[in-house]
C-alpha positions in Angstrom: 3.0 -27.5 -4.8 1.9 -24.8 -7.1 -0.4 -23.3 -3.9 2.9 -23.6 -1.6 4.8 -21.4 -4.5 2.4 -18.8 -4.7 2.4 -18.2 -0.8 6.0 -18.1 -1.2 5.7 -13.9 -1.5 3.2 -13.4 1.8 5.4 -16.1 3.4 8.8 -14.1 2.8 7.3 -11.1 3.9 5.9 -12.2 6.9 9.0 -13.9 7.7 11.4 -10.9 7.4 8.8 -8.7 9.6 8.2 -10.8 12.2 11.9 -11.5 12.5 12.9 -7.9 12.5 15.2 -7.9 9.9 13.5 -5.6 7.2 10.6 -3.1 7.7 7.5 -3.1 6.4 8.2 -0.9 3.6 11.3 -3.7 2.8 9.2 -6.4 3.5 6.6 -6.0 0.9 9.4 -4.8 -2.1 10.7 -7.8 -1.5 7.6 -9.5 -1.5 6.8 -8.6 -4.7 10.2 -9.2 -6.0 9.3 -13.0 -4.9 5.7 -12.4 -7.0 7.6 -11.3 -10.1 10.1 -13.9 -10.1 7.3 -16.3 -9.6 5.3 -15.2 -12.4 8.1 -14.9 -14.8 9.4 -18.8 -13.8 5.8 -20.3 -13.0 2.9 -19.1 -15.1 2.5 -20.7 -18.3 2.6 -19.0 -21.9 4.9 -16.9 -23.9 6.5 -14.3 -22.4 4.4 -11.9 -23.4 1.5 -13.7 -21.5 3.6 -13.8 -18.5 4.7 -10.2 -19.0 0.9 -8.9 -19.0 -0.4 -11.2 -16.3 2.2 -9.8 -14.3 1.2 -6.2 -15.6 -2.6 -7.4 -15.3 -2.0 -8.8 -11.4 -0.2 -5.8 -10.4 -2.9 -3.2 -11.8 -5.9 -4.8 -9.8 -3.6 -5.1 -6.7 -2.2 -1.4 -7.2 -6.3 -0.3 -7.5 -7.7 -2.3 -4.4 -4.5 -0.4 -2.6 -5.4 2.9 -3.5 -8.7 2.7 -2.2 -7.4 1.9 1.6 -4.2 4.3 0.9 -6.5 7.3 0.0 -8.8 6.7 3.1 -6.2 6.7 5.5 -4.2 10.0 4.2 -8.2 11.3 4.3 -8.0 10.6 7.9 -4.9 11.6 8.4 -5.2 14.8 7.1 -8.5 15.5 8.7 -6.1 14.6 12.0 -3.8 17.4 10.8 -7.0 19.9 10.3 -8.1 19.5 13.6 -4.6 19.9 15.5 -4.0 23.0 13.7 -7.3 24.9 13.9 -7.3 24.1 17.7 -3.8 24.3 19.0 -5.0 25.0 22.7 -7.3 21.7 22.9 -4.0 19.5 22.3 -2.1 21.6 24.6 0.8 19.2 27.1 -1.1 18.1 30.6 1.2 21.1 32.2 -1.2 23.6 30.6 -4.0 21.4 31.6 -5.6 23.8 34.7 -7.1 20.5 36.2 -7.7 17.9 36.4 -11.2 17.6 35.7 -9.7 20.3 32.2 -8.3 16.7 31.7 -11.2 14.8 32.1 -13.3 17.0 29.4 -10.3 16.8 27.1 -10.5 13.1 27.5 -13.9 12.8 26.6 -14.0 15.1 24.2 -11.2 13.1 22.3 -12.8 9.5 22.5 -16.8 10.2 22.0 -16.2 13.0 20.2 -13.1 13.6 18.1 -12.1 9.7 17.6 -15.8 8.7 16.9 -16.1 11.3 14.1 -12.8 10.8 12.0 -13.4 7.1 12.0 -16.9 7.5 11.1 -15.8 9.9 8.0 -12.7 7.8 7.0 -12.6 4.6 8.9 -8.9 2.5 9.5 -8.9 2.7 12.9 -8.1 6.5 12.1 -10.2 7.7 15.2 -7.7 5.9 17.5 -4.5 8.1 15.5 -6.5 11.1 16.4 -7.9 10.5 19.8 -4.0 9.2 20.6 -2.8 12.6 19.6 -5.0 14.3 22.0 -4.7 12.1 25.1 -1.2 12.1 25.0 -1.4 15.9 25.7 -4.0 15.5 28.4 -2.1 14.0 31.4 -3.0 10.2 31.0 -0.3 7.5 31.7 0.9 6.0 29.0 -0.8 2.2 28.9 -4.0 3.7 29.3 -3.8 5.7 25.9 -4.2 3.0 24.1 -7.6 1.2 25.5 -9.2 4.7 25.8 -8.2 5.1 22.1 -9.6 1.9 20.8 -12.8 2.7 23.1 -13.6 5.7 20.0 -13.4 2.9 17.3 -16.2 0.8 18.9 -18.8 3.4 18.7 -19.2 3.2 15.4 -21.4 0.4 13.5 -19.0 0.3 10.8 -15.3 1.3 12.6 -12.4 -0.9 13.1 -13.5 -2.6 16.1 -17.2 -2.1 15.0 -19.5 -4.8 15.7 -22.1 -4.0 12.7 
């Protein structure tokens, strides 16, 4: 019974997502309101005790989410690097001047640009930035998106690495 409490949080969450009443943001505040509660009702002690292992819980959880949080603005900013010292190479597909301009623009976004800024911040990062590219280079739109996730294969330790 106590396991089936403590899922109660990641449950609730889940729950409002997939039934899109909240977003994600909402979902996980009230997630952890569920936590708190829990802790403050549940754990055993003083309150004191249950006031520091909710402190205690919340520290360790707010460290192991600042290491993922400050890769992906890494990436993100690396993203925001490239578009603005190379305006031209994210230019819309009417600038393109053909089609194999396209082609090159494509490549040059999945083995090149996508590979590196998932290699140097990993995330799946290398499919934001490859996006941002091939949407400017003429592709249809449902083919974005497997191109994309081609850049975060080539590397042994990417998103959809196999290393």
């Amino acid at each position: 019974m106590t396991l089936l409490l403590a899922l109660l949080p990641l449950a609730a969450a889940f729950a409002l997502v997939l039934s899109g009443r909240a977003s994600i943001a909402r979902a996980g505040c009230v997630g952890a309101l569920i936590a708190l509660i829990y802790v403050a009702v549940v754990t055993d002690g003083d309150a004191f005790a249950r006031v520091f292992a909710a402190a205690d819980s919340g520290g360790r959880g707010l460290w192991v989410a600042w290491q993922a949080i400050s890769i992906i603005i890494t990436g993100l900013f690396f993203q925001r690097v490239a578009l603005t010292a190379s305006p031209e190479a994210f230019a819309p597909a009417e600038m393109a001047a053909s089609e194999a301009d396209a082609r090159r623009r494509a490549f040059a976004a999945i083995f090149l640009l996508g590979v590196f800024v998932e290699s140097a911040s990993g995330f799946g990062l290398g499919a934001v930035a490859a996006v941002a590219v091939l949407q400017g280079s003429g592709l249809p739109r449902d083919r974005i998106a497997p191109l994309a996730l081609l850049s975060l294969s080539l590397v042994p330790w990417g998103a959809l690495a196999i290393g």
